[in-house]
N, C-alpha and C positions, 0 to 999 in steps of 0.2 A: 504494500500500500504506500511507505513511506518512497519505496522505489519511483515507482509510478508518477508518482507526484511531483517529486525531482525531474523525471524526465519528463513530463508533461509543460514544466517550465521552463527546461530547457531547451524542449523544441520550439513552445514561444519565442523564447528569446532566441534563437534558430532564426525564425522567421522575419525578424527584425530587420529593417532596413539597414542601422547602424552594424548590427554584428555582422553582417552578410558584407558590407562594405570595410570593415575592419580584418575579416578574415581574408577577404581577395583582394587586399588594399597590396599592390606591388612592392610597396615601403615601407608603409606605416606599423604593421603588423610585425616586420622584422627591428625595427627603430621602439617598438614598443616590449618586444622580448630584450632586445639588448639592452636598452634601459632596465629594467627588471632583471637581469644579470648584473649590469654596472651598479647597481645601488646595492644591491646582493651582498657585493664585493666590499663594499664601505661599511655597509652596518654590519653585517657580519664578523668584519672584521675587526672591530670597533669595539663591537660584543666579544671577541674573542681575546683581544687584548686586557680588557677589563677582567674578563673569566679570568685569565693567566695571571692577572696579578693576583687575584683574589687567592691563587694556589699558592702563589709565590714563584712562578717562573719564569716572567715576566715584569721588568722595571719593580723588582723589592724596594728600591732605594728612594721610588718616588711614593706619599704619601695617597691611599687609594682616593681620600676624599678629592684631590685633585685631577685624579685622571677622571675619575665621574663628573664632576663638574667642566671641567674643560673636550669632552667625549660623548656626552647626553645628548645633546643641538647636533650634533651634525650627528649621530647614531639614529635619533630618532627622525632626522628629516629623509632620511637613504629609509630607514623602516619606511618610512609614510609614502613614500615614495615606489618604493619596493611592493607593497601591500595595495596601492590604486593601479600598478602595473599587472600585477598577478592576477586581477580581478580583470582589467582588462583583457588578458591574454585565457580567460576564461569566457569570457562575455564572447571573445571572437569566434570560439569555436566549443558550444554550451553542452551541445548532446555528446559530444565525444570528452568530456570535459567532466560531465557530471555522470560517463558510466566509467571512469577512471578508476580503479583501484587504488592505483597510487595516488590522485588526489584526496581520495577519501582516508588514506591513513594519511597521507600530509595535513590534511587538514585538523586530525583525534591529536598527531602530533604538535602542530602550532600552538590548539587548546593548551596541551601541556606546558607548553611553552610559556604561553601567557600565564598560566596559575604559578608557575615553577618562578616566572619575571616577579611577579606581584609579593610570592614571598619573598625571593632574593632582595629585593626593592626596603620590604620593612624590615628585615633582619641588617640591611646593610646600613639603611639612616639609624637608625633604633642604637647599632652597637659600635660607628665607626669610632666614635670619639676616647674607645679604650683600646683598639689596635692600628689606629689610621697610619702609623708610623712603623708596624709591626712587620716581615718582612711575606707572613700569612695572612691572611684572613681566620677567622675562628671554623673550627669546623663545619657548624650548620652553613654554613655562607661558602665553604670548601666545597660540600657534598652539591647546594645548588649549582655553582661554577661549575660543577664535571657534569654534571643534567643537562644545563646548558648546555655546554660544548658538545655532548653526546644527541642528545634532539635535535640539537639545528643539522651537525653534520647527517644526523636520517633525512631529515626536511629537506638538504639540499641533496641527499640523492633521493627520494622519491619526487623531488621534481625535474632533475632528469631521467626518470624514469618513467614521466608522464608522457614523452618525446616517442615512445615506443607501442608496440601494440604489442605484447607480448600477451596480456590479458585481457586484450578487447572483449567483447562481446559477441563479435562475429567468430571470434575464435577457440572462445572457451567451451572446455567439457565438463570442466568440475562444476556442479551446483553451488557448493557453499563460495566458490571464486563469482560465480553469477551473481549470486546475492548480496555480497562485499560490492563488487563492482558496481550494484543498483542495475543489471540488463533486465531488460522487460522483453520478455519470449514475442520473437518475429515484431520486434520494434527497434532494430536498430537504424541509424539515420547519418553515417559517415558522409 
C-alpha cells in the first residue's frame, strides 16, 4: 500500500513538465549532479575533519570549539546545498528514483544521520568547555564521530549505487528485494 502510493506520486511527478525537462535537459541535469557531488565534497569533508578531531587524529592542537565555529557556515551551506541538489536529481527522474533500493536505505541512513547530528550537537555544546583544549573529545562524543564517519561513508556509496540497476524492478527475482525497493507488479515506468 505504502508502495503504491510512493509510486503513484512519482509517476505524477513523472508526468510533470519540469521533471521531464530537467531529466532531458542536455546540461542542466549533468551541472545539477555535479553540483551535488561538489558540495558532497565540502560538507562532507568538513564533517569529517570535525569527526577527526573529535577522535583526536586530526588538528589535537587546535581547540574543537574553534574548528566548529569557524567550519559550521560553510559545512552547513554545501549540506543545504547538497540536500536541494539531491532532491532535484530525484524530482528528474521520480519512478526510477523512488523504486531505488539504494535510495531507500540512503535515505533510513540520513534519518540516522540526522538523530546521531542532533545528539553529537548537545553532547558537544553541553560538554566543550571541560575538554575544548583536550587532544580527544570525551567518549560519548568519540562513539558519535565514528557513527558519523561510518553512515555518511554508507550514504555516499549507496548513492553511487543509485547510478546502477542492479536491483531495478524490471530485474528482480527476490520478493523481499521487490518490497524494499517499493516495485508495484507490471508497473514499472523506466
Amino acid at each position: 500500500m505504502l508502495n503504491e502510493f510512493i509510486f503513484n506520486i512519482a509517476v505524477w511527478i513523472d508526468d510533470t513538465r519540469w521533471s521531464a525537462m530537467l531529466h532531458e535537459s542536455y546540461y542542466m541535469y549533468n551541472w545539477v549532479e555535479s553540483t551535488h557531488v561538489l558540495t558532497l565534497m565540502v560538507s562532507l569533508g568538513i564533517l569529517f575533519l570535525i569527526d577527526l578531531r573529535m577522535l583526536g587524529v586530526a588538528l589535537p592542537d587546535v581547540p574543537a570549539s574553534r574548528i566548529a565555529e569557524r567550519l559550521n557556515l560553510p559545512m552547513l551551506v554545501g549540506f543545504s546545498v547538497m540536500v536541494i541538489t539531491g532532491i532535484l536529481l530525484v524530482y528528474a527522474v521520480p519512478v526510477r528514483s523512488a523504486q531505488s533500493v539504494w535510495l531507500r536505505i540512503k535515505m533510513v541512513l540520513m534519518l540516522g544521520c540526522l538523530v546521531n547530528a542532533i545528539f553529537f550537537h548537545r553532547q558537544l555544546s553541553a560538554s566543550v568547555s571541560s575538554w575544548d583544549n583536550e587532544p580527544r573529545a570525551p567518549r560519548k562524543l568519540r562513539i558519535g564521530a565514528m557513527l558519523s564517519l561510518g553512515g555518511w561513508a554508507l550514504i555516499v556509496m549507496c548513492g553511487r549505487f543509485i547510478a546502477y540497476d542492479w536491483f531495478d524492478c524490471q530485474y528482480n527475482d527476490s520478493e523481499l528485494l521487490a518490497v524494499v525497493a517499493g516495485c508495484i507488479d507490471g508497473q514499472t515506468r523506466f
